[in-house]
N, C-alpha and C positions, 0 to 999 in steps of 0.2 A: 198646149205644150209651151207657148212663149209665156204664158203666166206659172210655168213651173220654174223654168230654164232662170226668169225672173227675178224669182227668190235667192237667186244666190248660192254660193257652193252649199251652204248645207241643204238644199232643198233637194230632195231624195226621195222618189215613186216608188212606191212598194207594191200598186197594183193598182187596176189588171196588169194581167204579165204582157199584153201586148204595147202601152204603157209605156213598160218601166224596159223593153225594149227599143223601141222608139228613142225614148231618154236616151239611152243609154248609148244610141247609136248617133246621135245627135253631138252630144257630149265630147264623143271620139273626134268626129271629123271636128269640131270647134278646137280641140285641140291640136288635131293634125296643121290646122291652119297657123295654129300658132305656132309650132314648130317649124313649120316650113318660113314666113315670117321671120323667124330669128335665125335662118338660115342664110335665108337673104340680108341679113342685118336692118330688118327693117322694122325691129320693135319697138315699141313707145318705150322714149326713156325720159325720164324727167327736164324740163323745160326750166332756166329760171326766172324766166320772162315772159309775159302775158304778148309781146309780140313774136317770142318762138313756138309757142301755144298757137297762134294765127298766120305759119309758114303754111305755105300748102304742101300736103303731103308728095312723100318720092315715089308714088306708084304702087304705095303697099296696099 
């Protein structure tokens, strides 16, 4: 499964159906995280310096 998830949005299981379940339930909650995350206002947003790249993060 981490060598699907891996490949990148186009990477897409078409079977077995239990699978491409799996995936697909995976997927969701990864998303749900990221939502929640930018709820909190805590998403990565662009750095323009190699020492705001090396803050430690707020808890996200």
């Amino acid at each position: 499964m981490e060598w699907v998830l891996a490949q990148g949005p186009n990477a897409v299981p078409v079977s077995p159906q239990w699978f491409v379940d799996d995936w697909s339930a995976r997927v969701r909650r990864m998303y749900a995280r990221i939502k929640d995350a930018a709820k909190r206002n805590c998403a990565p947003e662009e750095s323009s310096s190699p020492e705001e790249d090396a803050a430690p993060d707020q808890g996200c």
